[in-house]
C-alpha positions in Angstrom: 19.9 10.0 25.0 18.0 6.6 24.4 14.7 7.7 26.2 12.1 10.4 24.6 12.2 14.0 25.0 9.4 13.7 27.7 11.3 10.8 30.2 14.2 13.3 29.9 12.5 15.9 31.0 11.3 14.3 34.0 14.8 13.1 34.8 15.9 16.4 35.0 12.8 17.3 36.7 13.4 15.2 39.4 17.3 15.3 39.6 18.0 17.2 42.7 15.2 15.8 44.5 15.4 13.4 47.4 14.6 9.7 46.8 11.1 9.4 48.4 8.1 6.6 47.7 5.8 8.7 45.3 7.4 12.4 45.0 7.6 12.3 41.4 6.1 13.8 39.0 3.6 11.7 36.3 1.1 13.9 35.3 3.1 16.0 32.7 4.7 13.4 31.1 1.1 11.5 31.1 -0.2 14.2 28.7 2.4 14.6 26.2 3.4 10.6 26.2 0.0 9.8 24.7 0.5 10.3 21.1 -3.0 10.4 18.1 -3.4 7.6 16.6 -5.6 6.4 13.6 -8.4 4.2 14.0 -9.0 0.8 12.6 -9.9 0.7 9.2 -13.5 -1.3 9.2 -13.8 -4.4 7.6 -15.3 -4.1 3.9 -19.0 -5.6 4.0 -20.1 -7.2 0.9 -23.3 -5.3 -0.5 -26.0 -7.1 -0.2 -27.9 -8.6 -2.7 -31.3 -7.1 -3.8 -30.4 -4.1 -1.4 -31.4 -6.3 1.5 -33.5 -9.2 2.3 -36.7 -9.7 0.9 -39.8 -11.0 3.0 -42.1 -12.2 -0.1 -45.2 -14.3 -0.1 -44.9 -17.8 0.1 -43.9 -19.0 -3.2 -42.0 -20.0 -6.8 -40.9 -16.1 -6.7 -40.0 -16.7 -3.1 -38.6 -19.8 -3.5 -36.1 -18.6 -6.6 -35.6 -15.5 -4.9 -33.6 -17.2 -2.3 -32.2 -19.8 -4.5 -30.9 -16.5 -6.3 -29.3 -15.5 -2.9 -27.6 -18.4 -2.1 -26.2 -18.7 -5.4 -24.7 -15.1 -4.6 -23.2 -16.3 -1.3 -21.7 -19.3 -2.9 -20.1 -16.8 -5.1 -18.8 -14.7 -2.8 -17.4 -17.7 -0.8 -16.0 -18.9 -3.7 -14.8 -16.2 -6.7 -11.5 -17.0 -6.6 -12.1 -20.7 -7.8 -15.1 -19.8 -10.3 -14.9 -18.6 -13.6 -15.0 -14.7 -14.4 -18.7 -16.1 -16.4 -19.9 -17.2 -13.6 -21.8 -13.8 -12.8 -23.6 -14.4 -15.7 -25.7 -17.3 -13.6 -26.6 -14.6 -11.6 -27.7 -12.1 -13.4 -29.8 -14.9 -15.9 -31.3 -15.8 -12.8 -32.7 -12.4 -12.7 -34.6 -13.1 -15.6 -36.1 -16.0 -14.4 -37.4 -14.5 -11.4 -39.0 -11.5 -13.0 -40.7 -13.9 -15.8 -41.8 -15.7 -12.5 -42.9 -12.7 -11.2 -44.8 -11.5 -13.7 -46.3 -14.7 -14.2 -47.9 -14.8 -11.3 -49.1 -11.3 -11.7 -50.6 -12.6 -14.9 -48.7 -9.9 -16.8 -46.0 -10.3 -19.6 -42.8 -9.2 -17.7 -41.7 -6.6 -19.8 -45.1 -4.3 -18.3 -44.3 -6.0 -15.3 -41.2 -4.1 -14.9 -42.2 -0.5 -16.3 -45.7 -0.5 -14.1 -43.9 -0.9 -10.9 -40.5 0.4 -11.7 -41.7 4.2 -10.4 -42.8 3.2 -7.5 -39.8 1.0 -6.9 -37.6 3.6 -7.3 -39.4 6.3 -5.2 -38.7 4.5 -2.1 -35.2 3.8 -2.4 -32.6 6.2 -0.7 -30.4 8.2 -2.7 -27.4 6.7 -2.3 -29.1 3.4 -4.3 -30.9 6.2 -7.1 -27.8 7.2 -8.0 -25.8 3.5 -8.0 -29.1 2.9 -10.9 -28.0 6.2 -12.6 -24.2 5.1 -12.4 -25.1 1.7 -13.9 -27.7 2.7 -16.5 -30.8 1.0 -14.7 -33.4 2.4 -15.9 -37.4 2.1 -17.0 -36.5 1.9 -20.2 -33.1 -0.4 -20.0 -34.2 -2.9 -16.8 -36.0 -4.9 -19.7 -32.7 -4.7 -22.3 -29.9 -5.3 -19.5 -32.5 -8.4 -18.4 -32.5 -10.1 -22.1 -28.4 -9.1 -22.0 -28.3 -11.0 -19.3 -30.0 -14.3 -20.3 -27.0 -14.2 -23.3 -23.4 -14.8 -22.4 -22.1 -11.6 -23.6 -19.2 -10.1 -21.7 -22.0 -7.3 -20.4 -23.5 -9.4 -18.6 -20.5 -10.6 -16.2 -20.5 -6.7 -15.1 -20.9 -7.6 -11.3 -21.7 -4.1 -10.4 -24.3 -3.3 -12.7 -25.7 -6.7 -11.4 -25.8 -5.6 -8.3 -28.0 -2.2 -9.2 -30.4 -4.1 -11.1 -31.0 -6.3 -7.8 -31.7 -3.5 -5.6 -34.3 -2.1 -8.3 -36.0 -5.6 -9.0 -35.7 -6.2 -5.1 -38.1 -3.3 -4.7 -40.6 -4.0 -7.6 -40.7 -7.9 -5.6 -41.6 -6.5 -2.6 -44.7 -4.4 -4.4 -45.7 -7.2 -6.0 -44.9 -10.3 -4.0 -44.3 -8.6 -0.5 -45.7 -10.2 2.7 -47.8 -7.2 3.6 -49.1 -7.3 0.2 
């Protein structure tokens, strides 16, 4: 009574039958022993910042660019000893990087933004169009949510909207500031 339905079975099976070596009879009991089971569940990757890494030109924008990144992994290592503000460095940082940016391109950085931010957005996929639509990135905001983020408002600690921004500066770097540019 202790054994599964299918070891019973075979017990029966094989009751009345003489003991020899290898006479018995695996191959049903094989087939309805083996039972579904679920897969793993994958580990959760962190999204990346700016979408994914960034070749730019050799440079201040390059150079804060990956200050900017480390400064992300350093608060992904570390969120549960930071303050809930902290995303706020991040996301001030942003601003910094586009003035940069725009600098260099000898443009003010609010045209900066709104002359490249079409093209930006045409290449991405649309699984990252519609995180920008989720998180009101737009032409017309990217400038706003920048300025909202150089301020310690509670907005700007919003670690997902951060994240959409980056993907949509991200792009307008690598027109810009890209290595094949």
């Amino acid at each position: 009574e202790v054994l599964d339905p299918s070891s019973q079975k075979l017990l029966v099976k094989n009751r009345n039958k003489k003991p020899h070596l290898s006479h018995i009879d695996f191959n049903n009991s094989i087939d309805s022993v083996k039972s579904k089971r679920q897969s793993k569940r994958t580990s959760l990757k962190e999204t990346e910042l700016f979408g994914r890494k960034l070749y730019l030109r050799s440079g201040n924008v390059s150079n804060l660019y990956r200050d900017i990144v480390d400064l992300h992994q350093f608060y992904i290592k570390e969120r549960n000893r930071l303050s809930q503000a902290f995303p706020c460095l991040i996301r001030m940082s942003f601003r910094l990087l586009c003035e940069a940016a725009a600098r260099d391109s000898r443009k003010k950085m609010d045209n900066f933004l709104k002359n490249n931010f079409d093209a930006a957005k045409g290449v991405l996929n649309q699984d990252a169009k519609t995180t920008l639509a989720n998180h009101n990135v737009t032409k017309e905001s990217i400038v706003q949510l920048l300025h909202t983020g150089a301020h310690n408002y509670q907005a700007s600690s919003n670690m997902e909207q951060t994240m959409a921004m980056s993907i949509i500066i991200g792009e307008i770097l690598t027109i810009s500031h890209g290595q094949d540019n």
